[in-house]
C-alpha positions in Angstrom: 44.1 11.6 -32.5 42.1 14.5 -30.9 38.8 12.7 -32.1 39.8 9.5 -30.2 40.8 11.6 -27.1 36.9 13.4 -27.2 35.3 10.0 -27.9 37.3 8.2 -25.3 36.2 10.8 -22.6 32.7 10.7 -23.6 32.4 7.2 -23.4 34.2 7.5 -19.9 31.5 9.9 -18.7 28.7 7.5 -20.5 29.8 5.2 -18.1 29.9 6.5 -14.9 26.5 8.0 -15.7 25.2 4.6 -16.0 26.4 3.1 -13.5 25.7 5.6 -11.0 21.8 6.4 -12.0 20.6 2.9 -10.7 21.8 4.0 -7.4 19.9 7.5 -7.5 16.2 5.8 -8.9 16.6 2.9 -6.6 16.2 5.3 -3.5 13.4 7.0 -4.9 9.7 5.2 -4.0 7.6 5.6 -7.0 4.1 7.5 -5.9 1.2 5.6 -5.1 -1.5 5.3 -7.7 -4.5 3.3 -8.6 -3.5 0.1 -10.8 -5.3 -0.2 -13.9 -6.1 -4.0 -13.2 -8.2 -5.9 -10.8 -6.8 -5.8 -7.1 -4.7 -8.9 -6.9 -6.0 -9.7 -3.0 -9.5 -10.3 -2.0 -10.5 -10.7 1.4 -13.8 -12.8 2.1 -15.9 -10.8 4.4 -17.1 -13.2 7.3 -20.9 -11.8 8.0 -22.5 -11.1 11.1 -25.6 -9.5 10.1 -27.4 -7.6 7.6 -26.8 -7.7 3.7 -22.9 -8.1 2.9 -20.3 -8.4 -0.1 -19.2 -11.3 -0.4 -15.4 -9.4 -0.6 -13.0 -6.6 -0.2 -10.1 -6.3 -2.6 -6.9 -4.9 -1.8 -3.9 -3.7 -4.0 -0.5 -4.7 -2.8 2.8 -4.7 -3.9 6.4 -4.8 -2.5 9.7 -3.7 -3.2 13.4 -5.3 -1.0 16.6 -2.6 -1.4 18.8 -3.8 0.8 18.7 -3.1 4.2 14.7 -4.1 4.3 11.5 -3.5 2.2 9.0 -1.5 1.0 5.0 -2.6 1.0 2.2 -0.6 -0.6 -1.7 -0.9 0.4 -4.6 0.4 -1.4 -8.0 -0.8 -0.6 -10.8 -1.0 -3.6 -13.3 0.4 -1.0 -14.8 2.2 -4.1 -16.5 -1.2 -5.0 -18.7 -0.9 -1.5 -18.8 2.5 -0.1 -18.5 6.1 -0.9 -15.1 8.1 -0.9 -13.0 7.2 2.2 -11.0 9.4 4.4 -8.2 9.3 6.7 -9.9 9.1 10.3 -6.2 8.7 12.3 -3.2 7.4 12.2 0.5 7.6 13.7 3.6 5.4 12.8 2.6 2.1 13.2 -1.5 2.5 12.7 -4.1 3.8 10.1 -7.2 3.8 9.9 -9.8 4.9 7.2 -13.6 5.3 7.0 -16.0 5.2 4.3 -20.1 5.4 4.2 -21.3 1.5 2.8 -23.4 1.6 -0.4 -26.6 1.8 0.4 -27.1 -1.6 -0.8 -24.7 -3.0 2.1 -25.7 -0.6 4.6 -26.9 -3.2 7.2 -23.5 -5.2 6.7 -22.0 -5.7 10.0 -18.6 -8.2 9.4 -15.0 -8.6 9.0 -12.6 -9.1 6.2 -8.8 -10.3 7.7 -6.6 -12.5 5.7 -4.3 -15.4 7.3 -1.5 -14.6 5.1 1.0 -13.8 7.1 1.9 -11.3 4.3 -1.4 -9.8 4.4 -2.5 -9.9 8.1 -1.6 -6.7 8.7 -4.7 -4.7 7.2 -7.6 -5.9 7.7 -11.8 -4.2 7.3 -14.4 -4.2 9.9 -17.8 -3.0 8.1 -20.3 -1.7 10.8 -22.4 1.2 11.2 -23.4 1.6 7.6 -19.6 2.1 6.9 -16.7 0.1 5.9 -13.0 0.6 8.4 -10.0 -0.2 6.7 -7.2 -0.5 9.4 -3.4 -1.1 9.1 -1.5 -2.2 12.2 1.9 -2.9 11.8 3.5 -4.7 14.2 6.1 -3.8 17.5 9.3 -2.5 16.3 12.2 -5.2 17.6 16.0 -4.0 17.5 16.6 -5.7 14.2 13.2 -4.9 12.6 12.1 -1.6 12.9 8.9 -0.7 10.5 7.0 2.7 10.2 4.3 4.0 7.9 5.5 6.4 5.4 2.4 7.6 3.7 -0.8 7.3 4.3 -3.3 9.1 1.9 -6.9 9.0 0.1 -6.0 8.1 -4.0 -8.7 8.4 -6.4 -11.4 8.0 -3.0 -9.1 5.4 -1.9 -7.3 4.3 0.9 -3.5 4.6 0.3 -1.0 3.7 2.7 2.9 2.7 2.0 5.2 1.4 4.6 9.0 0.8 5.4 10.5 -2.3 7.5 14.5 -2.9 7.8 15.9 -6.3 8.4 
């Protein structure tokens, strides 16, 4: 009887541990790092002048809770330029630099995307440097958004960002 008593209790604790762990990981954003795969957006670079690529690829992914979403950036500026840096930023805006390769030096464009998804970063390459910029949009009453990192990874602009609905 008293081993039926210990097991019943243990499997009474089993479950409330797993039903309550869910609720503690789903709070808790996973860092940002560098996918081991291709980046699965590419914006075409629109030429001005001077010798461009023909792309910029960006990493994105995005994770709904309820309550709203999260939406991770990271910009394969590695492919064109030297190791990027954080030039300035505040809640709603970032915006990164990085010297071209000297290959694309002369490159004066712009890579946007008309995703509606994706128009919120976009690259201006000018100067013999490539700017990655994220704008997020006004906050409304029922939509509120802020940037919640914003970092180099790996020479790479990183930036991660919350919006409730």
């Amino acid at each position: 009887m008293s081993n039926l008593i210990r097991f019943t209790s243990s499997l009474g604790i089993f479950a409330t541990l797993f039903m309550a762990i869910p609720g503690f990981t789903q709070s808790q954003s996973t860092p940002l790092a560098i996918p081991r795969t291709s980046p699965n957006e590419s914006f075409k670079v629109i030429r001005t002048s001077g010798n461009c690529p023909q792309s910029v690829g960006i990493w994105t992914a995005m994770r709904q809770y309820e309550g709203g979403g999260e939406f991770s950036a990271i910009a394969n500026t590695l492919a064109i330029a030297g190791p990027a840096r954080l030039v300035r930023s505040n809640k709603k805006f970032a915006e990164f630099s990085a010297p071209l390769k000297s290959n694309f030096a002369s490159c004066v464009g712009t890579a946007t995307s008309q995703d509606e998804t994706l128009n919120l970063y976009s690259f201006r390459l000018e100067n013999g440097k490539v700017i990655f910029l994220v704008q997020l949009p006004k906050d409304t009453p029922t939509n509120p958004s802020e940037i919640t990192i914003k970092n180099v990874i790996s020479a790479q602009p990183a930036v991660r960002w919350a919006i409730a609905d």
